[in-house]
N, C-alpha and C positions, 0 to 999 in steps of 0.2 A: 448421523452425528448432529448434534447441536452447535452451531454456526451462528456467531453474531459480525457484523459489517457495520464500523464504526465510519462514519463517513458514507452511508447509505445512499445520500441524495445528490451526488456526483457522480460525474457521467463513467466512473471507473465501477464505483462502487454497486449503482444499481444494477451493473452487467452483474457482479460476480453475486449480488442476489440472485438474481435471473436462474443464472447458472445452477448457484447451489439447489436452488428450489427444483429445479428442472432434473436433478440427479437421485433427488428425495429427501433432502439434507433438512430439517426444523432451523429456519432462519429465524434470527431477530436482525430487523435493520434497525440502526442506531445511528438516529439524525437529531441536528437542532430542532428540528420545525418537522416533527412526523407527518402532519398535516399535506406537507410537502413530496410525501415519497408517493413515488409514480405506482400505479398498476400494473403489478408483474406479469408477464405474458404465463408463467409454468408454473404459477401456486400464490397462494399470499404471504407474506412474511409476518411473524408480529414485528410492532411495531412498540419502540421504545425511544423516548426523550432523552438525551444527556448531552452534556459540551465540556469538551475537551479541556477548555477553558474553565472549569468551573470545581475547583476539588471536589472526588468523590463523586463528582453526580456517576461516573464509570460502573463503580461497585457493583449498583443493582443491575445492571444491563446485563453485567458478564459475567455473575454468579451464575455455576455450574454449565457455563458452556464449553464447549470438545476445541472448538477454534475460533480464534479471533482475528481477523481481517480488517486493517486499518489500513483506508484509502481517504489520507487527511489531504486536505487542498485550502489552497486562498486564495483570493482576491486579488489584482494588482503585484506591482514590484517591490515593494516597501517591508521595511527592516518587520518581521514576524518571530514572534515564539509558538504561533500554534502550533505546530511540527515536536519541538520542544518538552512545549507543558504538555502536548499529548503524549509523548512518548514514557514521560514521569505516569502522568494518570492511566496509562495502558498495564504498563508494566505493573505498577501496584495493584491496579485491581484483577489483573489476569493471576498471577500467585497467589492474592486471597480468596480468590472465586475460584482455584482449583483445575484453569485454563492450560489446558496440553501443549498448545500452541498459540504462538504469535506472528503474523505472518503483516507487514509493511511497506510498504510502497515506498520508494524513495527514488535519487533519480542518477542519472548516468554521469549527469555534467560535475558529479563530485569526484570525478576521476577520469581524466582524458587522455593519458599518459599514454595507451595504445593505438590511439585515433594517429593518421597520417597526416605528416606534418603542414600542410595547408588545410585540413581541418581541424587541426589542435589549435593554428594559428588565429582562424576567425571564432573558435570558439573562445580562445582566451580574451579576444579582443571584444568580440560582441557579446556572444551569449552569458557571458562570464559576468561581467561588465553589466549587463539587462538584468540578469536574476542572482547575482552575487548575494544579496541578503536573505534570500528564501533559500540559497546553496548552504549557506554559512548555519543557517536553523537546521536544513535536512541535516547536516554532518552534526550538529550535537544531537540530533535524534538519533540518529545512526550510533552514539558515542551510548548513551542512554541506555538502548536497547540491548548493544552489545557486550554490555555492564550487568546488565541485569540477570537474577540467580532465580531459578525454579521455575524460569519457565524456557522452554523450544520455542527459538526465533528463527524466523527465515525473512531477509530482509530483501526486493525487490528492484533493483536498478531499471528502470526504463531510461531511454533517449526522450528525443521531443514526440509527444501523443499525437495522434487524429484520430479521426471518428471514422477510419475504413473498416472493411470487411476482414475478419482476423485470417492470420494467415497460413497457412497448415506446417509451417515445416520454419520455424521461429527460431532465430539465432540465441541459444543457451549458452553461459558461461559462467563457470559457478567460482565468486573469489576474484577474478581476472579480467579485467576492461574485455569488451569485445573490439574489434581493432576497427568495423566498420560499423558501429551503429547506430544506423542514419535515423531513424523514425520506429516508432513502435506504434501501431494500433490501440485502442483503450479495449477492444471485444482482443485481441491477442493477449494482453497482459492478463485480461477478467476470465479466459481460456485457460491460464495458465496456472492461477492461482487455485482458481476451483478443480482443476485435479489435481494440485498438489497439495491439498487441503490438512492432509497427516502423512504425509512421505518424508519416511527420517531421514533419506538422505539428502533433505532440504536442510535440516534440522543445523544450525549454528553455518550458515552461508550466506552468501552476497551474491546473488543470483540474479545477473546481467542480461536481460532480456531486449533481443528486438526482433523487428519482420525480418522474415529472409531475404 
């Protein structure tokens, strides 16, 4: 399949390059700064320019690719659209380019409702509280995505990332908070995404991932 990774040169993204190369997948990474994408250990990717931020520049990247993989991220705790205006420019140019799927990253603390109640409690009070404004962006991207006609999305919930070893046997929940999901690996999420790269029973779900 033909596979582009919008957000290539973050530490999510260049995994599920890795990945996909490594299965035989025709990657295009799709970074601000191509210059900037690391040396894949399983193949090379082409490489293509575009920003999120930037209407249209999407278009050319994701004409006539099979799956698109948005692993958008930022800088800092402060009030953001890039999540936002990317999920506007994803969505338009995956339906004009003919894009099977859209597959997104987003993150768990937009719903804690199942977490036990002395971790519901410091999350509403700190974590809530630290990244409330990059929360408030993910959930209109989530709003965006889950709006959008003609094209298969599978939208991506993680807890808080590290950079461990992934881990074989991954807490799945498709739709429904998982009630303890403490942390998730960024090689577990980038594991998880690159085989589920066209599985329709991904297809229109909120799929809650963490380590076991």
């Amino acid at each position: 399949m033909k596979i582009a990774v919008v957000g290539a040169n973050g530490r999510t993204g260049r995994l599920v390059v890795d990945l996909a190369l490594a299965t035989g997948h025709t990657v295009t990474a799709v970074a601000r700064d191509p210059a900037r994408l690391p040396a894949f250990a399983h193949g090379t990717a082409l490489a293509a320019r575009a920003d999120v931020g930037v209407p249209g520049s999407l278009h050319g990247p994701l004409a006539g690719q099979d799956v698109v993989v948005a692993t958008l991220g930022t800088t800092g705790r402060q009030a953001t659209t890039v999540f936002s205006d990317g999920a506007r420019e994803l969505t338009a140019a995956c339906a004009s380019g003919g894009v099977r799927h859209l597959v997104a990253m987003s993150s768990a603390g937009l719903d804690t409702s199942q977490l036990p109640y002395v971790q519901r409690l410091v999350t509403t009070l700190v974590v809530d509280r630290l990244y409330r404004e990059i929360h408030r962006d993910l959930a209109r991207m989530e709003a965006a995505i889950t709006a959008s006609q003609g094209v298969a999305w599978t939208i991506v919930r993680a807890p808080m990332l590290n950079d461990k070893p992934p881990t074989a046997r991954p807490q799945i929940s498709y739709d429904r908070p998982l009630p303890r999901a403490g942390t998730a690996s960024r090689a577990t999420v980038a594991a998880w995404i690159a085989t589920h790269l066209d599985d329709p029973e991904t297809f229109g779900h909120l799929v809650h991932l963490a380590d076991g």
